[in-house]
DRENDO-1510 file (C-alpha; in Angstrom, 1 decimal, always signed):
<recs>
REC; n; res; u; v; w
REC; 1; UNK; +132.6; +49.4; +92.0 .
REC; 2; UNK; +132.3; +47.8; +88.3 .
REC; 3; UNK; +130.3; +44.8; +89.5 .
REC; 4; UNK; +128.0; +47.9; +91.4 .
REC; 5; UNK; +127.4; +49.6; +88.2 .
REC; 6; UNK; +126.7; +46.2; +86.5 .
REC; 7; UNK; +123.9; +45.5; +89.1 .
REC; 8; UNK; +125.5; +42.7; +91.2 .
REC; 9; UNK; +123.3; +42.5; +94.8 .
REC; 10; UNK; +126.5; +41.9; +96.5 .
REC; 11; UNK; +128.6; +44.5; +95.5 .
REC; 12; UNK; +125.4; +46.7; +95.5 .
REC; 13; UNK; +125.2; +45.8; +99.4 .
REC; 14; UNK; +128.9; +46.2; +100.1 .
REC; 15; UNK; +128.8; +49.5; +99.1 .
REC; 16; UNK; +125.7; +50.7; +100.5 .
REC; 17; UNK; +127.5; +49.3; +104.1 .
REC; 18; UNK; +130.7; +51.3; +103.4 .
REC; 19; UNK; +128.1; +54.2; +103.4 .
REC; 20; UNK; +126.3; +53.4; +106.5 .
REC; 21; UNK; +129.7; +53.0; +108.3 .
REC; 22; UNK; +131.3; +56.1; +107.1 .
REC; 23; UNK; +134.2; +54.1; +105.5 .
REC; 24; UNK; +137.3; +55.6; +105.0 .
REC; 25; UNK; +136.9; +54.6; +101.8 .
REC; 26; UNK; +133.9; +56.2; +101.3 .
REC; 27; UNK; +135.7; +59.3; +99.5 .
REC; 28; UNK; +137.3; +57.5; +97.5 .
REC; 29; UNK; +133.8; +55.4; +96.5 .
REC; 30; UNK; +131.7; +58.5; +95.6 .
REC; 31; UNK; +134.2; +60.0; +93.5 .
REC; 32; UNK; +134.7; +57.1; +91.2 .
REC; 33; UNK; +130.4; +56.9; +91.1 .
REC; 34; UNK; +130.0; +60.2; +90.5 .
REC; 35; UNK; +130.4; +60.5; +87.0 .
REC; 36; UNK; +127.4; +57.9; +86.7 .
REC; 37; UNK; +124.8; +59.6; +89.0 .
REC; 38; UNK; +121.7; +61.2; +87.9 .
REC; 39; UNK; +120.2; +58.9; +85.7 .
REC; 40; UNK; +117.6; +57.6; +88.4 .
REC; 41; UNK; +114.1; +58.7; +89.4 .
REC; 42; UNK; +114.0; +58.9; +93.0 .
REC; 43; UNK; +110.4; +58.6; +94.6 .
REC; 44; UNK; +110.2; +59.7; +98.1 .
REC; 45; UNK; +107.3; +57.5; +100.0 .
REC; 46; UNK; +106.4; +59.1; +103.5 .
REC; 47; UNK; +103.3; +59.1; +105.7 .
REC; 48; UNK; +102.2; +58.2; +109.2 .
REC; 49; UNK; +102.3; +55.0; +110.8 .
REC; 50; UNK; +99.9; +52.0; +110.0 .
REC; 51; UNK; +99.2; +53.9; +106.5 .
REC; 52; UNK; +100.3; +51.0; +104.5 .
REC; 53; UNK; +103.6; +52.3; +103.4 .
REC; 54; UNK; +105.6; +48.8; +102.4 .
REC; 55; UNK; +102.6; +47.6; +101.6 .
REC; 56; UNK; +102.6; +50.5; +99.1 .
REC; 57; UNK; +105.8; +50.3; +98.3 .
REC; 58; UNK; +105.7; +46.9; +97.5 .
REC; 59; UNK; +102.7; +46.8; +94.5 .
REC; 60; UNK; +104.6; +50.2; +93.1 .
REC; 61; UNK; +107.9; +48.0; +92.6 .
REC; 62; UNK; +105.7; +45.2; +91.0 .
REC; 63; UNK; +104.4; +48.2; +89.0 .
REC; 64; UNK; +107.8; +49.5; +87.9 .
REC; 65; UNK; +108.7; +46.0; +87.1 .
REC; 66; UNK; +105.9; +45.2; +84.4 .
REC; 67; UNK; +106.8; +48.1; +82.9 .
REC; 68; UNK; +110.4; +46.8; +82.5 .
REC; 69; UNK; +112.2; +49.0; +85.1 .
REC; 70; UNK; +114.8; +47.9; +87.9 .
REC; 71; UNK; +114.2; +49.2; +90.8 .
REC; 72; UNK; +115.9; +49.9; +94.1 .
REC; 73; UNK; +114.7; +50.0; +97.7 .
REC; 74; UNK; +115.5; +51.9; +100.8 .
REC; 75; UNK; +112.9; +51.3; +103.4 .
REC; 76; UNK; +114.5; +53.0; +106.4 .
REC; 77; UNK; +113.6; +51.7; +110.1 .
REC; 78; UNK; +113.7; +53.3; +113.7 .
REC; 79; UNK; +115.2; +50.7; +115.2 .
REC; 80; UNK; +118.5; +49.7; +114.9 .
REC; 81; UNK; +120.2; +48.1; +112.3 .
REC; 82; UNK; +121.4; +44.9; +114.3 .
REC; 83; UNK; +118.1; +44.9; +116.1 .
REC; 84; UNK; +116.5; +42.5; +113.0 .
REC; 85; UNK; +113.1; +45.2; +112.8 .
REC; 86; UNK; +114.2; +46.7; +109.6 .
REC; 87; UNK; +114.1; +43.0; +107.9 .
REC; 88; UNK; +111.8; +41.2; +109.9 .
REC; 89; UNK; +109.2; +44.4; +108.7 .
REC; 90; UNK; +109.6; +45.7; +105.1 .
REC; 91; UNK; +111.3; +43.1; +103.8 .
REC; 92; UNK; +108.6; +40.5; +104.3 .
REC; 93; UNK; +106.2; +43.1; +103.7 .
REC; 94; UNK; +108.3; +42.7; +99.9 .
REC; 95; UNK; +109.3; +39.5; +99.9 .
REC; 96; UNK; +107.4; +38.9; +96.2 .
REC; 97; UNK; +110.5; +40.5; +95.3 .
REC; 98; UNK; +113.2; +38.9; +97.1 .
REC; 99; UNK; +114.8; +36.7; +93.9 .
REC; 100; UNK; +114.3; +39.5; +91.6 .
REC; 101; UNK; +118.1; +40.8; +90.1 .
REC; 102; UNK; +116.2; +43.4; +89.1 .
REC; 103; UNK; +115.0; +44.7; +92.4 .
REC; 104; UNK; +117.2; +45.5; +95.4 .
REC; 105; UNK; +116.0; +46.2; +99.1 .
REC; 106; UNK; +118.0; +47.5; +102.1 .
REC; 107; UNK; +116.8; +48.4; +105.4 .
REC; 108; UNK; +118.8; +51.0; +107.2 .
REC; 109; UNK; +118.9; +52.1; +110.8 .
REC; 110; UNK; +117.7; +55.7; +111.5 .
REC; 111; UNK; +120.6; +55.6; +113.9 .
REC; 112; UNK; +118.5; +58.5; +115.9 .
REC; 113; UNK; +118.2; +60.8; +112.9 .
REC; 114; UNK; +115.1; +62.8; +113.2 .
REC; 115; UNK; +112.9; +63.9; +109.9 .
REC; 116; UNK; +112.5; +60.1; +108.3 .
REC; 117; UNK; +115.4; +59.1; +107.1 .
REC; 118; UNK; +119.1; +57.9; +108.0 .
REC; 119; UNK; +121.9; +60.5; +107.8 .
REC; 120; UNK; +123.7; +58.3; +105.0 .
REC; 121; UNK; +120.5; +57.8; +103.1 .
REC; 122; UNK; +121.5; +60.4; +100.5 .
REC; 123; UNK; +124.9; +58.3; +99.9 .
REC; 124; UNK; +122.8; +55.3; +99.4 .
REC; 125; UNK; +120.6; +56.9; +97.2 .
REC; 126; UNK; +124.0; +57.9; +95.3 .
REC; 127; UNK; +125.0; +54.2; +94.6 .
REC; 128; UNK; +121.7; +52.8; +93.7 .
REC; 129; UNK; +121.7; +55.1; +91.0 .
REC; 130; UNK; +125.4; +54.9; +90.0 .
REC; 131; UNK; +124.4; +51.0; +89.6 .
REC; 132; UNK; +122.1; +51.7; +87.1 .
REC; 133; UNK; +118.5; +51.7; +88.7 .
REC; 134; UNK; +115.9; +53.2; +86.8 .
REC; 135; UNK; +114.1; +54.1; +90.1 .
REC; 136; UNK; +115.1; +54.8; +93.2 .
REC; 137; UNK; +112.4; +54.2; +96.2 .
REC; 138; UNK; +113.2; +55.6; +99.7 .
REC; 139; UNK; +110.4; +55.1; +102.1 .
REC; 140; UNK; +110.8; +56.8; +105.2 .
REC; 141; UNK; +110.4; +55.7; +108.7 .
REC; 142; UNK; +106.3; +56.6; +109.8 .
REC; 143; UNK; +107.3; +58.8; +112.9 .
REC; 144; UNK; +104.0; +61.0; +112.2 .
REC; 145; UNK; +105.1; +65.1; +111.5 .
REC; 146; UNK; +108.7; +65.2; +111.4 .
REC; 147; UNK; +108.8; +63.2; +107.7 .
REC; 148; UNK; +109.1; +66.4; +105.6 .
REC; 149; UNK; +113.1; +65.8; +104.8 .
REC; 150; UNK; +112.5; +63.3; +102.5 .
REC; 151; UNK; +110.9; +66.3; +100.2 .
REC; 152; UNK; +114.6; +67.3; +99.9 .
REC; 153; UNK; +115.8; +64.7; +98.5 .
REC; 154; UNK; +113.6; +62.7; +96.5 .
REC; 155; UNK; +112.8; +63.9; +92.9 .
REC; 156; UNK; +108.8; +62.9; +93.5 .
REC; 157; UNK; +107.4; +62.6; +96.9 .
REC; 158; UNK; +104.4; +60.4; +97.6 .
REC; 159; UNK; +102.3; +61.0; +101.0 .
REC; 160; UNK; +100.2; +58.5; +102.3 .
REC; 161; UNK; +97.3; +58.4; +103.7 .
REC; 162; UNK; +94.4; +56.5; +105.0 .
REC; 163; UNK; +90.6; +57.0; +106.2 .
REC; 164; UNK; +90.1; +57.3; +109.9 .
REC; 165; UNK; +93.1; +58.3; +111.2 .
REC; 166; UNK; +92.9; +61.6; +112.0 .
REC; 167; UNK; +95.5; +62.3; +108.9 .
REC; 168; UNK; +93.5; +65.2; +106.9 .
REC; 169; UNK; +94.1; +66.9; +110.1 .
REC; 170; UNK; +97.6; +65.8; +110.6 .
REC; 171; UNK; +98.3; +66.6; +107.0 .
REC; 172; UNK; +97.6; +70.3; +108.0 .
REC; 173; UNK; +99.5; +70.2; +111.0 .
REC; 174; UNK; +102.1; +68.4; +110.0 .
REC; 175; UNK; +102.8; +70.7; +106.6 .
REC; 176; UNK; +102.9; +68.2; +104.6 .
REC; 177; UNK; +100.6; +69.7; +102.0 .
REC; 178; UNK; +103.8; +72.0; +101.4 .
REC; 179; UNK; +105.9; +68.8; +100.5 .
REC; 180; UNK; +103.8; +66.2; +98.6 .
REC; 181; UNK; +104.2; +66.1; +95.0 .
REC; 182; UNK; +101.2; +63.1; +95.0 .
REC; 183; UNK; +98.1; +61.9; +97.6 .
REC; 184; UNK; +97.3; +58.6; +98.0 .
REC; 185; UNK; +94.3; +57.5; +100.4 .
REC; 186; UNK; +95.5; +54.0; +100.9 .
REC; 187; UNK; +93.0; +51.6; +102.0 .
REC; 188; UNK; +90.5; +53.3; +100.0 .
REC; 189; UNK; +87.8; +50.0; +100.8 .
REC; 190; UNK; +87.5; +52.2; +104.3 .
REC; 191; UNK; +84.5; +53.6; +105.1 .
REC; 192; UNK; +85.4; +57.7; +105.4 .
REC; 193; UNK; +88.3; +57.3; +102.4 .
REC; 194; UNK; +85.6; +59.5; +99.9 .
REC; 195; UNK; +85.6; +61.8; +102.7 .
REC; 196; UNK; +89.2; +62.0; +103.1 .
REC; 197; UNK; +89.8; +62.3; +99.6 .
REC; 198; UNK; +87.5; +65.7; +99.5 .
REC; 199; UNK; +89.3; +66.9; +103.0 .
REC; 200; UNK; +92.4; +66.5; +101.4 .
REC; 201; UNK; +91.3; +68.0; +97.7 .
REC; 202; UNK; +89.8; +71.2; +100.0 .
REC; 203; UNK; +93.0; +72.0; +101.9 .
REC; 204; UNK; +95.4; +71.6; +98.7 .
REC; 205; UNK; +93.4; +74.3; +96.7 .
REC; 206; UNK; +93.8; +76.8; +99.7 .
REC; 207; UNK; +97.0; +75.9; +100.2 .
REC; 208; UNK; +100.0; +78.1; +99.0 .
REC; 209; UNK; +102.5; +76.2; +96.5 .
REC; 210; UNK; +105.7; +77.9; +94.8 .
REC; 211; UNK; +104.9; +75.7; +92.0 .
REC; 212; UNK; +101.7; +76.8; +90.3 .
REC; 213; UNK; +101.9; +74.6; +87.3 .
REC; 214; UNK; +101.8; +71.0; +88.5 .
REC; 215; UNK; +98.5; +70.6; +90.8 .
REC; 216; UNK; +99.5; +67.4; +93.5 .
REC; 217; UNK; +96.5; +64.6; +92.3 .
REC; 218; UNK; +94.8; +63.1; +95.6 .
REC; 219; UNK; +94.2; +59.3; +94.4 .
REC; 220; UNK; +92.9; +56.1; +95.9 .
REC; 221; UNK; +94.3; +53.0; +96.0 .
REC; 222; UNK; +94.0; +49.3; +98.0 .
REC; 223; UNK; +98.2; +48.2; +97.8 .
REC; 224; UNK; +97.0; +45.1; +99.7 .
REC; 225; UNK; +95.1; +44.3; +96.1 .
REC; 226; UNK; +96.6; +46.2; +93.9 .
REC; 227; UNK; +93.9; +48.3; +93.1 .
REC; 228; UNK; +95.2; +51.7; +92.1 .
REC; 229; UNK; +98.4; +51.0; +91.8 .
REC; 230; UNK; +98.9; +50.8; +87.8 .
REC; 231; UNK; +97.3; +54.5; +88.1 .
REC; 232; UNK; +99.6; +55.6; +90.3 .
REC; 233; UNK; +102.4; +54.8; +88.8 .
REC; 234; UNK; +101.1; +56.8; +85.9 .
REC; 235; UNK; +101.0; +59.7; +87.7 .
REC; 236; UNK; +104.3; +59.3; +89.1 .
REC; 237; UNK; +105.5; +59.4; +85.4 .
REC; 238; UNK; +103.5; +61.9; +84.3 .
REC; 239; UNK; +105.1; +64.4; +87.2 .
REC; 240; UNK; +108.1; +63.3; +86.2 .
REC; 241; UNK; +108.1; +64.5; +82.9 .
REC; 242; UNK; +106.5; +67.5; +83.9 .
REC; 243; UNK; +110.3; +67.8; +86.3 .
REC; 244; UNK; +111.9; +67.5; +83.4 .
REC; 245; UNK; +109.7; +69.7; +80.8 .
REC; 246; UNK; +109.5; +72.9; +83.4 .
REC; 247; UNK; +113.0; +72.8; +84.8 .
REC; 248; UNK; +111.6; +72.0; +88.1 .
REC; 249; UNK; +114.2; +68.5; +88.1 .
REC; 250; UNK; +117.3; +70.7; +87.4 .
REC; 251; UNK; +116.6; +72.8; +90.2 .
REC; 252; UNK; +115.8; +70.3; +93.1 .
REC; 253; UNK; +118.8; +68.4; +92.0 .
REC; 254; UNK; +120.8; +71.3; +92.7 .
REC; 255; UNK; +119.4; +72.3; +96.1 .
REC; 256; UNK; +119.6; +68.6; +96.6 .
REC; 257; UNK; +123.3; +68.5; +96.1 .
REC; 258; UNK; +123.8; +72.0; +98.2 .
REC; 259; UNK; +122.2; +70.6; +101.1 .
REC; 260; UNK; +124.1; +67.2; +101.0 .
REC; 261; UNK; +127.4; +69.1; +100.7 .
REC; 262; UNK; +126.5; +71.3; +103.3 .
REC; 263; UNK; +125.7; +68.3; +105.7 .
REC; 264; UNK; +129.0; +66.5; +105.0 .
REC; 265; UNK; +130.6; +70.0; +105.5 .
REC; 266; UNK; +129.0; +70.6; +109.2 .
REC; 267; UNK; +129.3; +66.5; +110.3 .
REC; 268; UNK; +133.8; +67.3; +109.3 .
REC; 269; UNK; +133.5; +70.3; +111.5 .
REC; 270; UNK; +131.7; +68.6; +113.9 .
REC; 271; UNK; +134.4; +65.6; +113.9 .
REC; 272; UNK; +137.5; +68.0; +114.5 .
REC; 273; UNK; +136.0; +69.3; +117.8 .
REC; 274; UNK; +135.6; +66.1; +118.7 .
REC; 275; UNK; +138.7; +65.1; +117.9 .
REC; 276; UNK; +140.3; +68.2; +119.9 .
REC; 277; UNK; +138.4; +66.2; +123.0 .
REC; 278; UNK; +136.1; +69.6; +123.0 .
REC; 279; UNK; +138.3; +71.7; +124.9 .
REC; 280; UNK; +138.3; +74.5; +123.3 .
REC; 281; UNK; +134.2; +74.1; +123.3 .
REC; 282; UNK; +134.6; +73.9; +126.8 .
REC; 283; UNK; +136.5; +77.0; +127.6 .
REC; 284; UNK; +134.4; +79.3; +124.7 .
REC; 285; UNK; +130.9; +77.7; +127.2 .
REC; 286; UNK; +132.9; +79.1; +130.4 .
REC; 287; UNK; +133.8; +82.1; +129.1 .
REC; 288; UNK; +130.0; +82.5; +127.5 .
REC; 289; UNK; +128.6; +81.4; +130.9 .
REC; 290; UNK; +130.3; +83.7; +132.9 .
REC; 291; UNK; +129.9; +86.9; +131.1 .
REC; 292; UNK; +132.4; +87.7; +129.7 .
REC; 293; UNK; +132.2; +86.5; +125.7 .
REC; 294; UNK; +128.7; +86.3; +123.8 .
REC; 295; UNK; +127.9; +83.5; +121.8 .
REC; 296; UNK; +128.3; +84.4; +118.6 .
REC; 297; UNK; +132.0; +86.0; +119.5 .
REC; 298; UNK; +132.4; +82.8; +120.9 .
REC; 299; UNK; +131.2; +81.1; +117.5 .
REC; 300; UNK; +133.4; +83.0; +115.7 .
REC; 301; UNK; +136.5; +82.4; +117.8 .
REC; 302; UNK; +135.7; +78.2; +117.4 .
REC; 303; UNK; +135.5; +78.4; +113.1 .
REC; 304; UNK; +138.6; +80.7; +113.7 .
</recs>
């Protein structure tokens, strides 16, 4: 855990893997990080497929290293994580940053996990910044309209778009104008991106946001050049100030925190039935099926 917190890759990694297997030692691991958590930014990156989301991802963390920062990765991948997609994807996609100490990348396995991101991707995110990252990237999967968790728990979230896709429209269906703390039309040298740009301007001042003083900017940008990027990273910073100057970073921390406890809290619960071999689920659905208990009697008799 020392050589963690001093950056080493390899202890970085080890860690991270201890996460993604549910270690028994995992308790013990985020207990002795804890007291070094909360320093990092973390910027949520989520939009539909083909957007240009490594891509993206890879000319911010060029970005972020000009500007002095070290920066840590977690591009997470549908497939499995023994399938080989995860690397054989993002991490050539940022390969200009594969002998960088100052950068780390992992892939991680969805593992089934619906909304974006991998059930131990808030674990991860929990080292990477314990090891001293100044920014924290977690790019989600590209499954379309189920991306929204990563709104939970990222500090900044960053949707992507791009022109002819469809995605003003999906953006609408999708709710993502409820999530994104930044618009990006990627791939801006598209014919339609002006257009998508004023869709996407239209439907943010109509839409309802809790947070009235910070107005989501919709930006272009060409990752595959680099055009854009050095602006978008300024408005990345200037949001995060604003988080810290309004309150707003105080408070999604904590509902951050509430809802990872919570999960941890339901996945023990969920274990011990296992581990009973589900009987006593068994007889509560029998009893439920035939009549004679209700389901939430039935609830209550299983926490009991």
């Amino acid at each position: 855990m020392a050589r963690a917190r001093d950056g080493e890759p390899a202890a970085v990694a080890r860690l991270i893997s201890l996460v993604e297997d549910a270690s028994p030692a995992l308790r013990e691991v985020m207990a002795a990080l804890a007291p070094h958590v909360g320093h990092a930014h973390v910027l949520g990156i989520t939009g539909a497929p083909g957007v240009g989301k490594s891509t993206s991802t890879n000319a911010l963390v060029g970005a972020m290293r000009r500007a002095g920062r070290r920066v840590g990765v977690l591009a997470v991948d549908p497939s499995s994580p023994f399938s080989g997609g995860a690397l054989l994807g993002d991490r050539v996609r940022m390969g200009d940053h594969a002998l960088d100490r100052d950068v780390f990348i992992r892939s991680m396995g969805s593992r089934g996990h619906l909304g974006g991101l991998a059930r131990s991707t808030p674990q991860a995110v929990r080292v990477l910044d314990a090891s001293g990252f100044d920014v924290v990237v977690v790019e989600t999967v590209g499954v379309g309209q189920s991306e929204v968790e990563v709104a939970g728990l990222a500090d900044t979230t960053l949707v992507l778009l791009a022109p002819g896709m469809g995605d003003g429209i999906q953006a609408a269906k999708a709710g993502i104008l409820e999530i994104g703390d930044l618009y990006v039309v990627n791939k801006a040298d598209r014919d339609g991106a002006d257009r998508t740009r004023r869709e996407l301007r239209s439907m943010l001042a109509m839409a309802e946001r809790r947070e009235q003083a910070w107005r989501p900017p919709v930006l272009a940008t060409i990752a595959s050049t680099g055009e854009g990027i050095d602006r978008l990273l300024e408005e990345v910073d200037r949001h995060a100030a604003w988080l810290r100057e309004s309150g707003e970073l105080a408070r999604r921390r904590t509902a951050r925190a509430r809802r990872e406890v919570e999960a941890i809290a339901l996945a023990t619960l969920q274990e011990r039935w296992n581990a009973s071999g589900g009987t006593d689920l068994d007889r509560l659905g029998e009893l439920v099926a035939a009549g004679e208990l209700d389901p939430f009697g039935a609830a209550d008799r299983l926490l009991s």
